[in-house]
N, C-alpha and C positions, 0 to 999 in steps of 0.2 A: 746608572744605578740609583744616584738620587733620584732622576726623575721619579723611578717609578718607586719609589719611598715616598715622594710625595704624594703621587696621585694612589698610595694604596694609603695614607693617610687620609688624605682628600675624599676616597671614597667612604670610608671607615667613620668619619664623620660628618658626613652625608645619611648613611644608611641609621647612625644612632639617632639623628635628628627626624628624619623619616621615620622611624620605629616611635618616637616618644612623642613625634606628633599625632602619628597615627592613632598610640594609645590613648593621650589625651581624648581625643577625637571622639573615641571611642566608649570612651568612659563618659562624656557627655551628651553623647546622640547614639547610641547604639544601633548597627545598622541589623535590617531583617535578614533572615538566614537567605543564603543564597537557595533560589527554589528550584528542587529535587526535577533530577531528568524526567520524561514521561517514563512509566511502565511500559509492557503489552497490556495490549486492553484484556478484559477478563471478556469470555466468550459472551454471560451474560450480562454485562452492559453494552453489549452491542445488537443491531439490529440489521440481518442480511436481507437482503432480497435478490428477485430476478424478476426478468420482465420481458416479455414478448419487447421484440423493437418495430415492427413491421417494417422488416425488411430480411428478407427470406435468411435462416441459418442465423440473425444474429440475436445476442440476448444481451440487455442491458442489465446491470449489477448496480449496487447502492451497497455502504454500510455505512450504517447513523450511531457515529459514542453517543452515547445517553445517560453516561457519566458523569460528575458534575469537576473531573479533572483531564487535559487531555491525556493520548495513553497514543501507544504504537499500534500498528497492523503492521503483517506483511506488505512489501511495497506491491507485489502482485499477487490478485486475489488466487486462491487454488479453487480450481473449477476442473472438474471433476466429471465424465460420463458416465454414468450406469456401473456396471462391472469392469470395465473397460481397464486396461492398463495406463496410467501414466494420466498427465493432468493437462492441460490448455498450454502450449508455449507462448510466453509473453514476447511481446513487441512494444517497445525495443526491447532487443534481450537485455537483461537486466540480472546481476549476481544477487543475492539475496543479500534486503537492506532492507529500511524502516521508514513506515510512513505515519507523519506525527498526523492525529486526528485530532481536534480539537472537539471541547466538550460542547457537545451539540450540534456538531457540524457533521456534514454527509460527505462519502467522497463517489466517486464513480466510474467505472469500467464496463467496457464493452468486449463482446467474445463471438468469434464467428465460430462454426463448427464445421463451415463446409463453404464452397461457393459452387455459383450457377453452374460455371464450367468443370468441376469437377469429373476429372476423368473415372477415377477410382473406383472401388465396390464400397460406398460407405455404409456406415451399421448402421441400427437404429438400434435406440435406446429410452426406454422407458423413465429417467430422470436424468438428473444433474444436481450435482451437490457442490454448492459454492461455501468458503472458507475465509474468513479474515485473515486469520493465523495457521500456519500448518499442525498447531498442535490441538487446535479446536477441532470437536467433531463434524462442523459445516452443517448447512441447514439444505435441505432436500426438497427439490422442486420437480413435482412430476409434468409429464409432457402434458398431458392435457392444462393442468395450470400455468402451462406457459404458450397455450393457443396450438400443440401441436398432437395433438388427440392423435393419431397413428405414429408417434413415437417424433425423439429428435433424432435427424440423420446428422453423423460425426464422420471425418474425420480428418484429422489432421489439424486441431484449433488451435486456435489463436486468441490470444486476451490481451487488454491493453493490460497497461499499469493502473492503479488508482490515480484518480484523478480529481482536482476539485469542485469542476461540471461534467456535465451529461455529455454538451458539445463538446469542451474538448477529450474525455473517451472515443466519443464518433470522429471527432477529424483523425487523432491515435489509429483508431482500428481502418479507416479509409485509406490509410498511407502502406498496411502490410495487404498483400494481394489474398488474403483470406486461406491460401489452402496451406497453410503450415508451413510454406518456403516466403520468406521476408524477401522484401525488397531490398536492394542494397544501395 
């Protein structure tokens, strides 16, 4: 029972000297505020794109903050076909999280919508609307501005995660077999 009389002394007077140093401390160096988690980014301070990849079914994605603080996106972009029900399943699958963007920085994902051997009857579809955030309205890319002038043939896509190059999107999307069933 002494012991721990002493050592709750012991700490007791530790922690006042810790506290009256710190205040000291404090009153003569004042430290800066600790800085604020990133937000989501607002839709517009960002900047979507899509892009032909030349390589048959896939489209390369980009988003640029252009904000001058960094801010969140979704970890995986929402990509979107036409009327189409339901959005790109990402690879790896991935539960809904946050991917910090830094102010000025790009990040990048890649998305197949279909591969060579596809057995399937797939649609075709007159755009694609890619998204940062699930609560933005995404920005709309018709087929002809993405090199596929009689529509893009879907189904079954696939999207990486963002990423902070070009190549690794493309090593990401290389590793899932393109038609909506992952590799395991």
């Amino acid at each position: 029972m002494l012991t721990r009389t002493v050592l709750a002394t012991s700490a007791a007077a530790l922690l006042a000297s810790a506290t009256a140093a710190s205040t000291d401390t404090h009153a003569a160096h004042p430290a800066a505020a600790p800085a604020a988690a990133p937000k989501l980014c607002a839709e517009n301070a960002l900047t979507v794109k899509a892009a032909a990849s030349g390589q048959d079914h896939v489209l390369r994605l980009s988003v640029t903050n252009h904000s001058p603080r960094a801010c969140l996106v979704s970890r995986v972009p929402l990509v979107t076909y036409g009327d189409l029900d339901g959005a790109a399943v990402p690879f790896p699958l991935s539960g809904s999280s946050t991917y910090k963007l830094d102010a000025g920085k790009t990040a990048h994902a890649a998305v197949r919508s279909l591969t060579a051997s596809d057995d399937s009857d797939p649609r075709s579809v007159g755009y694609v609307v890619v998204s940062a955030n699930p609560e933005h309205q995404g920005k709309k890319f018709t087929a002809a501005s993405l090199s596929e002038p009689r529509g893009l043939r879907v189904w079954s896509p696939v999207t990486t995660l963002w990423q902070p190059t070009r190549a690794q999107a493309d090593e990401v999307l290389a590793e899932s077999d393109g038609a909506g069933a992952l590799k395991v």
